[in-house]
N, C-alpha and C positions, 0 to 999 in steps of 0.2 A: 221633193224626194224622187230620186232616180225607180223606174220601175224596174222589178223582178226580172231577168233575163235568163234567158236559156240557151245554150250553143251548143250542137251537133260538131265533134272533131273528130266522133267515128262514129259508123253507126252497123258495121258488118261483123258476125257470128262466123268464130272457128279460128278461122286464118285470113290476115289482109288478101283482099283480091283488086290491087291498082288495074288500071286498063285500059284498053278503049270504049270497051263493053258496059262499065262501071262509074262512069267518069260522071254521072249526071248526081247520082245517090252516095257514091263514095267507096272505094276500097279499104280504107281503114278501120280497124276493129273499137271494140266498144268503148269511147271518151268522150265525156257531154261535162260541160262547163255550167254552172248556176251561179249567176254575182245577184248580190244586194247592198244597195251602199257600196261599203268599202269590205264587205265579204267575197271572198274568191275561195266556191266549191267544186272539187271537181268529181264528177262521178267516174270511177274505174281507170286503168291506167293503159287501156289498150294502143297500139300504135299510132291512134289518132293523139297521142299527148304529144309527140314530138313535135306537131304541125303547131298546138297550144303554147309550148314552152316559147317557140320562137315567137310567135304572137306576145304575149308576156313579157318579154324581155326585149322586143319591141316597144314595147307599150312604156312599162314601169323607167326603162333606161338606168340610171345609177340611182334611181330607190330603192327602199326596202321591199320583199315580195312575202305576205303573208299570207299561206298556202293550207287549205286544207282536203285532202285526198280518202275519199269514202271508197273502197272495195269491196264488190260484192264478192268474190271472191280471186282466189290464186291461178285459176287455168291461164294457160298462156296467153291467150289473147285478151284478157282482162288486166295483164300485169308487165306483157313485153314492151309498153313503152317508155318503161320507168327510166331505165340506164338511157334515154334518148333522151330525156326531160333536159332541156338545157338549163332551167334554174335551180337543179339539184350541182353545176357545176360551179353556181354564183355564192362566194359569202355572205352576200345579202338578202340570199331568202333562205325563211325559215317553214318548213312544212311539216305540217302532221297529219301523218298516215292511221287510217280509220280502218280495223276490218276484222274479222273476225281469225280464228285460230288456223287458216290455211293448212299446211305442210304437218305433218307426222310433229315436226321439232316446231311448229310455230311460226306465225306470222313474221318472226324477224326473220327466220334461216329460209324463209317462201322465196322472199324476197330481195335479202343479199345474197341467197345462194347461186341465182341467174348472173351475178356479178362475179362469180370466180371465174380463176383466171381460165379454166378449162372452156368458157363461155363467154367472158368478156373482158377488154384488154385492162379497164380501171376497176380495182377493187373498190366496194363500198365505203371503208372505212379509210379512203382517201378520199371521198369526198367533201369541197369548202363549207358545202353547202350545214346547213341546223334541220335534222328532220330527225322527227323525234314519230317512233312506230310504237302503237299502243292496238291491243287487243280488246274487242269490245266486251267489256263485263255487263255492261246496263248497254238496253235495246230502246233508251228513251235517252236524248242528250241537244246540248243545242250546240250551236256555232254562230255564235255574236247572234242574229237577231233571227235566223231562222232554228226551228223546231225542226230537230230530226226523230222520225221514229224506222226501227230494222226490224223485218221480222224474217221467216225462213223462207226460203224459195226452195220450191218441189225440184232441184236439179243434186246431179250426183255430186256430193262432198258436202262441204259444209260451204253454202252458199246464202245470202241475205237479198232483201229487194230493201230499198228506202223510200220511207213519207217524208218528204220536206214540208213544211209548215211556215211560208212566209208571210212576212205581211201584207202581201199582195195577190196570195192564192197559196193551191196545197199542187204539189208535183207529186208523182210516184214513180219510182224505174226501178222496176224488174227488168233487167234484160236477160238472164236466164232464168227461166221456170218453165214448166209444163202443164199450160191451164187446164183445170179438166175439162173434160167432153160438155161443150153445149157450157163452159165458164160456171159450171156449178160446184162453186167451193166458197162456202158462207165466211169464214175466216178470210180468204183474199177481196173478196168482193167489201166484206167491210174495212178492210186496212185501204183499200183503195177510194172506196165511195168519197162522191164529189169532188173528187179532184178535179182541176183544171187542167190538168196535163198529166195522162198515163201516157208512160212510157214503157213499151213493153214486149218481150219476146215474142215474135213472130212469125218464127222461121219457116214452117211449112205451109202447105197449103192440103188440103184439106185429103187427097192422094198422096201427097208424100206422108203427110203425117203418120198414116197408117202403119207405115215401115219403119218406122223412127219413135213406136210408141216406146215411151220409156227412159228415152235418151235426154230427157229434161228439158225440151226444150218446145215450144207453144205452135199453136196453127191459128192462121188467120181469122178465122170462124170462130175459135174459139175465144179469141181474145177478142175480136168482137162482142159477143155475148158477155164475157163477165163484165167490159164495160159499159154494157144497155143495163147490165143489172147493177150496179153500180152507179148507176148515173151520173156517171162522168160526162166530162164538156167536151175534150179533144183527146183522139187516141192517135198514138207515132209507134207505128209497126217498128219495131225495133232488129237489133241481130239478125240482121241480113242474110240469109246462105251464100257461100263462095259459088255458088252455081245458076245463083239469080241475075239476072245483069239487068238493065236497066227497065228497058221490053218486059221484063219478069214481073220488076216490081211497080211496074204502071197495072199491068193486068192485075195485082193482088189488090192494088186499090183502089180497082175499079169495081172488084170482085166483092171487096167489105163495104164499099158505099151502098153498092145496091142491096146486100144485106141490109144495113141500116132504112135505105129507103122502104123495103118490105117492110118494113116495121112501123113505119112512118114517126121513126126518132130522130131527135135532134142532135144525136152525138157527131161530131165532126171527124173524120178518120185520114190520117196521109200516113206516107210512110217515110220515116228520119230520112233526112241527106245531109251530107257534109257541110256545113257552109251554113246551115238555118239557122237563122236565131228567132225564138220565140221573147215575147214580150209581155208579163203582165200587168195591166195598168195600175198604176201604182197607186197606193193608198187603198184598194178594193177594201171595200166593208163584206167578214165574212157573215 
């Protein structure tokens, strides 16, 4: 049996920053890929989907694509790579979209409304594509053989993080939320504990944070700590700043390692890039 995998197709907070500066970690905003078997999940729909789609449709060629799309939530950069998805323009996939109540009017008008024509050239409701938009009533569900669990992220609107539960380890990804000071939040630390893979908001660094308390979104340090207290295995500094470049984000994870080493823990720290794929060995006994 094929193992758990994980793929980085955006991994930057706010607004894509392509460049020269960026080129190592990536400019595109939040899109991470999870297969098992013959499941294909994808987390958030930010500009990193459009780089996925053509992958996929690469790949599958004139088969079926059965697609499923978890959202944390509606802000731009979580949702503008939808209408760029090339398999939403294929009759042969069928996708179903995962997320909670977005917009004033709802998860469907979040999301075909970026497709009017005031904003883009193809209406939703011409597309060939089978995507079927459902709002999350239950915060416990699965998809084919992995276990999902949602719960609330500390960021403005109504936003979610998810536990995946496969058969080969547990993931987490928050990529917005605001950890608290020093990761002391007994409800995240346990929806996160042991996981194999936190993935997670990391936007500032322990100076900016200061300026930006509030604004929903994590510091380095901080997300460190909840995952020493959580006893997680690997953590992926997630949601990038548009003003980090590459040089930035070498020094933040040189900056949480040696945190970790003061501690003398065994939690593993890098930060997402473009282009990674993680691997869980397949079959693990939890």
């Amino acid at each position: 049996m094929a193992a758990t995998s994980i793929k980085f197709w955006g991994v930057r907070g706010s607004i894509a920053t392509p460049g020269a500066t960026t080129m190592r970690y990536g400019g595109n905003t939040s899109c991470v890929e999870i297969r098992h078997g013959s499941d294909i999940i994808i987390l958030d729909a930010g500009t990193g989907l459009r780089g996925l789609g053509q992958s996929l449709l690469k790949e599958f060629k004139s088969q079926p694509l059965n697609l499923t799309l978890l959202l944390t939530h509606t802000h731009w950069d979580h949702i503008q790579g939808l209408p760029f998805f090339g398999p939403i323009y294929n009759p042969r996939c069928r996708l179903r979209i995962l997320g909670c109540e977005g917009a004033r009017k709802g998860l469907v008008t979040a999301l075909t409304g970026q497709m009017e024509s005031t904003y883009f050239p193809v209406p939703f409701d011409k597309l060939p594509s089978n995507i079927d938009i459902e709002e999350l009533k239950d915060f416990n569900f699965s998809i084919g053989s992995v276990l999902v669990r949602a719960m609330r992220a500390n960021h403005p609107g109504v936003c979610v993080g998810y536990r995946l539960f496969s058969p080969d380890g547990l993931i987490a990804f928050f990529p917005d939320t605001e950890t608290r000071t020093g990761g002391d939040d007994l409800d995240m630390i346990d929806f996160v504990r042991d996981a194999d893979v936190l993935i997670l908001d990391s936007q500032y660094d322990r100076a900016e944070y200061k300026t930006h308390i509030g604004w929903g979104h994590g510091c380095v340090d901080d997300s460190v700590a909840l995952a020493l207290k959580a006893g997680v295995k690997h953590l992926y500094l997630f949601h990038h700043d548009p003003d980090h470049d590459d040089r930035c984000m070498d020094e933040l994870v040189k900056h949480a390692r040696k945190i970790v080493a003061r501690r003398k823990a065994k939690l593993k720290v890098d930060a997402a890039r473009e282009g990674l794929v993680i691997e869980l060995p397949a079959g693990k006994s939890r």
